[in-house]
SESERO-606299 format. One record per residue (C-alpha): x, y, z. Coordinates in nm, 3 decimals. Example, Ala and Ser with C-alpha at 12.3 -4.5 7.8 and 13.67 -1.06 7.14 Angstrom:
// residues 2
       px       py       pz
    1.230   -0.450    0.780
    1.367   -0.106    0.714
// end
This chain:
// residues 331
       px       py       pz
    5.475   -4.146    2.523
    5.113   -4.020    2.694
    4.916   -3.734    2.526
    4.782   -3.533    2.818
    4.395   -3.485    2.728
    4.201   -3.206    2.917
    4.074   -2.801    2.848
    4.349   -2.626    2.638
    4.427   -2.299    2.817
    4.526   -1.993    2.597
    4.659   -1.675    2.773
    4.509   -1.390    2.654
    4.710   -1.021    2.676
    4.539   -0.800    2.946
    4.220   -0.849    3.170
    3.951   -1.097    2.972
    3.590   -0.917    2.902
    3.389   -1.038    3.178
    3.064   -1.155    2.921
    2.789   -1.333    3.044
    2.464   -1.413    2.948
    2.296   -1.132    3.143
    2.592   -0.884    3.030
    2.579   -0.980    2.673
    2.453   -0.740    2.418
    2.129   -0.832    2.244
    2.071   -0.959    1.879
    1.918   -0.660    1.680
    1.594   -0.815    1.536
    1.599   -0.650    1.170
    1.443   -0.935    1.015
    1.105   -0.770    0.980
    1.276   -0.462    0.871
    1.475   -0.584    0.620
    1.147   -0.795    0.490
    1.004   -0.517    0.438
    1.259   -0.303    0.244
    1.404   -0.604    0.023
    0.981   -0.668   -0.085
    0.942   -0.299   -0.152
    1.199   -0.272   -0.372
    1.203   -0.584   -0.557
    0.817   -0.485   -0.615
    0.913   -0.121   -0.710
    1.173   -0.231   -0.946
    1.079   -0.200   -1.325
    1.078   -0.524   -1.506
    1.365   -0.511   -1.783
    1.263   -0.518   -2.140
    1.326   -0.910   -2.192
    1.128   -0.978   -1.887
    0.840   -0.790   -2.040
    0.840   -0.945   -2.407
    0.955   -1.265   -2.232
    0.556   -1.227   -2.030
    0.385   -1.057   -2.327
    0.484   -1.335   -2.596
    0.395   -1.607   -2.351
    0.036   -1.472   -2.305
    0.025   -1.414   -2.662
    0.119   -1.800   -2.719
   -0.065   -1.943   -2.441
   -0.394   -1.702   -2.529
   -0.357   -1.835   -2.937
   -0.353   -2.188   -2.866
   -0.675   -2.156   -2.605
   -0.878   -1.992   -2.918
   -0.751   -2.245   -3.159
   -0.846   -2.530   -2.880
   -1.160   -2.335   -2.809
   -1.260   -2.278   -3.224
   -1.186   -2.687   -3.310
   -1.406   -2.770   -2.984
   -1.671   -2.530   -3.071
   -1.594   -2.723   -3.493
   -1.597   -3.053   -3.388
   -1.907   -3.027   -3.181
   -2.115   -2.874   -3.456
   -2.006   -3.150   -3.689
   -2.122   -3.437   -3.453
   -2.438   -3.209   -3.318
   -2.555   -2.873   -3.422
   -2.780   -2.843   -3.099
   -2.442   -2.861   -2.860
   -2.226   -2.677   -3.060
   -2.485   -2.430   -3.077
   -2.480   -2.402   -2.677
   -2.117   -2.393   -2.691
   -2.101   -2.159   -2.933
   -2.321   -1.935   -2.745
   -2.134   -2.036   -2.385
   -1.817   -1.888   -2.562
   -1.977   -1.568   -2.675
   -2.091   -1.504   -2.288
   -1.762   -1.595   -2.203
   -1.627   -1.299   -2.447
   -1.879   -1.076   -2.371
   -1.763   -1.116   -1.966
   -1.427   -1.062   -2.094
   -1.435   -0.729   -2.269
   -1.639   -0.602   -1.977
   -1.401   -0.713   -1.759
   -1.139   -0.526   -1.998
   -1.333   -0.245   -2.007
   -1.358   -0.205   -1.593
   -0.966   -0.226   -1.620
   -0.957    0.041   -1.894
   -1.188    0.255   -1.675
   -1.017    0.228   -1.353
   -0.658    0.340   -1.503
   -0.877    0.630   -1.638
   -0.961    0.733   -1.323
   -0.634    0.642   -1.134
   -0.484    0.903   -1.428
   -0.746    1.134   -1.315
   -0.651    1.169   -0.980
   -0.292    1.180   -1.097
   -0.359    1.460   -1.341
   -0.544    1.697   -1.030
   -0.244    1.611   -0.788
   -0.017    1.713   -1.059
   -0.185    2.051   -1.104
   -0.210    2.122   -0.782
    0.116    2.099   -0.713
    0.173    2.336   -1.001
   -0.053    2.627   -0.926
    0.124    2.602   -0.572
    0.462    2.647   -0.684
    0.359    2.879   -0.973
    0.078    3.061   -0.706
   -0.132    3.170   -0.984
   -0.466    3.188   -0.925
   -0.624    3.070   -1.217
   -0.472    2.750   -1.227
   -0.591    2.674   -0.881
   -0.892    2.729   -0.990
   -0.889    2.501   -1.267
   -0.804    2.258   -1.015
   -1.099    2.296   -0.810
   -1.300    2.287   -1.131
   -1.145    1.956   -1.143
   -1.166    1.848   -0.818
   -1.558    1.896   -0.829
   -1.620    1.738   -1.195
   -1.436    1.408   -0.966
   -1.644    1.415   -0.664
   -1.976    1.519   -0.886
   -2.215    1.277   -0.731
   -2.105    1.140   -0.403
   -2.294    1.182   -0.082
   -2.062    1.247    0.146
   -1.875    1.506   -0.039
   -2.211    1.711   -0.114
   -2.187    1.911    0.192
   -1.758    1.988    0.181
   -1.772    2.127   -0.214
   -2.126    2.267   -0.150
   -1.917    2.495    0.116
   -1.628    2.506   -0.102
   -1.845    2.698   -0.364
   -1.992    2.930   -0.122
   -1.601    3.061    0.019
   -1.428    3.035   -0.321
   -1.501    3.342   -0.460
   -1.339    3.542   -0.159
   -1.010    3.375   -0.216
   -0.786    3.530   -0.413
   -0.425    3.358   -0.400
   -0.388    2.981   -0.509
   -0.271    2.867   -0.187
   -0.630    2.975    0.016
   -0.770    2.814   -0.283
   -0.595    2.483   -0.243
   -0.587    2.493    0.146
   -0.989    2.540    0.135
   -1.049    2.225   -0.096
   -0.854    2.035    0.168
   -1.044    2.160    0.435
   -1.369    2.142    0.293
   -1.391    1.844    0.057
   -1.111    1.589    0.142
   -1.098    1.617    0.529
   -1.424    1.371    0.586
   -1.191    1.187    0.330
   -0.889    1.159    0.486
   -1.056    1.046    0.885
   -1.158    0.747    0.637
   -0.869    0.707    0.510
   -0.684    0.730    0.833
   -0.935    0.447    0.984
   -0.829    0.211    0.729
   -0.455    0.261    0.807
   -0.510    0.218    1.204
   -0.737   -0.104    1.111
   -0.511   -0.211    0.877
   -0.169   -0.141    1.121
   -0.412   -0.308    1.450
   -0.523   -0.614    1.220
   -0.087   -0.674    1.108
    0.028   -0.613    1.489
   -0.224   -0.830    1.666
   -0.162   -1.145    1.425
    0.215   -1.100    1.469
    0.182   -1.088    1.829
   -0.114   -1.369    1.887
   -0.041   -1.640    1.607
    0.266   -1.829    1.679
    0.272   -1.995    1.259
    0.569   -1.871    1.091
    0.437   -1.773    0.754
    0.091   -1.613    0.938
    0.230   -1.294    0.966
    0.334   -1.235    0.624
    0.001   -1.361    0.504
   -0.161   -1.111    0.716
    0.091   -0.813    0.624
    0.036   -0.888    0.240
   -0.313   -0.898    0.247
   -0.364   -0.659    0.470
   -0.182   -0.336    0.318
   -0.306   -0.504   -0.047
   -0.650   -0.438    0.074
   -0.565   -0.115    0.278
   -0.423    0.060   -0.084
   -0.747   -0.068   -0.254
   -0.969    0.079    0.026
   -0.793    0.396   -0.004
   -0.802    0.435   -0.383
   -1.174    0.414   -0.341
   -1.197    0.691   -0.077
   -1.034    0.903   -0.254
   -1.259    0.820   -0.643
   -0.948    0.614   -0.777
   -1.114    0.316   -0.782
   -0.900    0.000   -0.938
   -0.896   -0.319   -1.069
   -0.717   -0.634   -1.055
   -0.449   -0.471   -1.281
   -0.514   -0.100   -1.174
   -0.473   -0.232   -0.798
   -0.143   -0.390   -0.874
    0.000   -0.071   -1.040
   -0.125    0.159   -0.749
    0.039   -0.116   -0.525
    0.333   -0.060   -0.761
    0.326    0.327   -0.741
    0.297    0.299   -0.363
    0.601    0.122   -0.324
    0.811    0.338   -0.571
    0.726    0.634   -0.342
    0.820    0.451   -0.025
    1.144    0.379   -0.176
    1.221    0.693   -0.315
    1.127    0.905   -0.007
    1.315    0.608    0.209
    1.030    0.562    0.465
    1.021    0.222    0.464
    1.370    0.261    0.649
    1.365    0.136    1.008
    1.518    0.382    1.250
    1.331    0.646    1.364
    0.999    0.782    1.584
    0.857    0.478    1.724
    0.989    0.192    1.530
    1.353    0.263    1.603
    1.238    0.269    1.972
    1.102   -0.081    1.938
    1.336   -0.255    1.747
    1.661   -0.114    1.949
    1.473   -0.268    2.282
    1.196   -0.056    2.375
    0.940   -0.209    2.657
    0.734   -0.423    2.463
    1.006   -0.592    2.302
    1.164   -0.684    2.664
    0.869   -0.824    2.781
    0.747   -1.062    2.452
    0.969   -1.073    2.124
    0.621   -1.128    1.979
    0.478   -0.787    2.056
    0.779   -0.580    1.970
    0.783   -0.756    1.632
    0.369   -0.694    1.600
    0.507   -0.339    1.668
    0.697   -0.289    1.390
    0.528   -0.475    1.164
    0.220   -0.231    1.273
    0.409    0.033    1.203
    0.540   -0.065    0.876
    0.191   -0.135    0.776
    0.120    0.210    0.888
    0.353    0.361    0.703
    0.227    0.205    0.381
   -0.097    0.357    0.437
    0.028    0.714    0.463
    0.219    0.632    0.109
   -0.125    0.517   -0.023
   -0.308    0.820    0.124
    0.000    1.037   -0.062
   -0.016    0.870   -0.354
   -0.423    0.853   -0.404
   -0.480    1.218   -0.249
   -0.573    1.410   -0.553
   -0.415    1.738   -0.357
   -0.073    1.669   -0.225
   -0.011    1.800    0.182
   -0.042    2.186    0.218
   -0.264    2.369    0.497
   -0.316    2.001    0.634
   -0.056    1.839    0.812
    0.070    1.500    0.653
   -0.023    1.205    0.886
    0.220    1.147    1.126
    0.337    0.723    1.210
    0.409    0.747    1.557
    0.051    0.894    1.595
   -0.123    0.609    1.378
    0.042    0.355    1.588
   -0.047    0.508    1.902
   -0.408    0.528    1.808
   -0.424    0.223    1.615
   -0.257   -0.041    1.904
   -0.420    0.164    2.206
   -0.533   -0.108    2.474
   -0.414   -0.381    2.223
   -0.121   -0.475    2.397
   -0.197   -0.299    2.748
   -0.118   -0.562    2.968
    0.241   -0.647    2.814
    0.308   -0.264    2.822
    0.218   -0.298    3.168
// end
């Protein structure tokens, strides 16, 4: 008995779908997108309580046996010569010294991050309350925070001067925008479209796997800091982590990191760049994530929230930002 060898044939019911590579439908690309959302919230989750005592008792642990290790060093050397453990006695004081300053910087820049929190707060208040007197109070505020910069001299100096003829909180509030933080918030802006042009063109140029991520991290990282210190909420190491923290929360609670509208959707569901190069489509979006980031930031460290001025729009950042960067493909 032969076995027949050769293509199996299987009827199929009705008229087969004629597919073919030029017909087929395309692969959505949402890896960028989905990136992006699974970092934000895994970085805007709260650490549970045995995470946190499991961190705290291991810097208590490993910072005890350092000073033990550091006090027998400094010991042994005075026993075998007073003149070096003198210096290392003294090198460890410097090194304590730098410490609490260093602890002190961090103390300071929560201060001020609470600050700004504290004005935004109140602001929001007297608008929803309208009195008059509480918006007021906030300007108070707003000028005891800007007391002593440069570039805000002029915007509160003018503030002052058209005060007095306001009489209902929401004049008040939509003056101090105008005034004081609008030369803040063009700054602020630049440092999103830099930040958003800096993400798109690596994605887009460098063909290293890991490059864009690199880029992305550091980039909105040092976009958030940037903005903190536009807007007098300067941070530190730890303050910049917890504003990076707070940033993220309030992308995931409003849902804009979301991919699927203005001009992300557009790019991701095929738009022109991402027919002609994969590359600049995905430098696109990950633009326009970055972008998006940086109107969070500018939310979050605005010490008034959006009222007479009109909240940044994406689709405009990107425009600006990637005009003439990738021309030619668009072409």
């Amino acid at each position: 008995m032969t076995r027949k060898t050769g293509p199996v044939l299987i009827d199929l019911e009705g008229d087969a779908p004629d597919l073919t590579p030029a017909t087929a439908p395309a692969v959505p690309d949402v890896a960028p997108q989905a990136a992006m959302q699974q970092a934000a919230v895994l970085a805007a989750r709260k650490p549970s309580r045995l995470a946190r005592w499991f961190w705290s008792l291991l810097a208590a642990i490993v910072g005890f046996a350092v000073s033990i290790a550091a006090w027998d060093f400094v010991n042994g050397l005075l026993d075998r010569s007073p003149v070096l453990g003198g210096i290392a006695m003294a090198l460890v004081a410097l090194f304590c010294i730098v410490l609490l300053i260093i602890a002190l910087r961090e103390l300071a820049a929560f201060s001020r991050l609470r600050r700004v929190d504290k004005i935004q707060t109140a602001a929001a208040a007297a608008l929803v309350s309208g009195d008059v007197k509480d918006a007021r109070a906030v300007l108070g505020q707003l000028e005891t925070l800007y007391k002593g910069r440069a570039d805000t001299e002029w915007g509160r100096e003018r503030l002052g001067e058209r005060s007095g003829d306001v009489l209902d909180a929401d004049g008040l509030i939509g003056l101090a925008e105008a005034d004081v933080l609008a030369p803040l918030d063009q700054r602020a802006l630049r440092e999103v479209e830099a930040a958003a042009r800096q993400v798109a063109m690596v994605t887009a140029i460098v063909p290293l796997a890991l490059a864009d991520v690199f880029t992305a991290l550091t980039a909105n990282l040092r976009m958030i800091r940037r903005i903190a210190e536009i807007y007098g909420g300067r941070s530190g190491v730890l303050g910049s982590w917890r504003l990076t923290r707070t940033v993220l929360t309030h992308l995931v609670a409003t849902g804009a990191v979301a991919v699927g509208d203005d001009l992300i959707g557009s790019v991701a569901g095929g738009g022109v760049l991402s027919k002609v190069s994969r590359r600049f489509g995905e430098g696109v979006i990950n633009g326009a994530l970055t972008a998006r980031v940086g109107v969070a930031a500018i939310e979050v460290c605005r010490p008034l929230p959006f009222h007479a001025v009109k909240r940044p729009a994406v689709t405009a950042l990107v425009k600006r930002a990637l005009t003439g960067l990738f021309g030619q493909g668009s072409k």
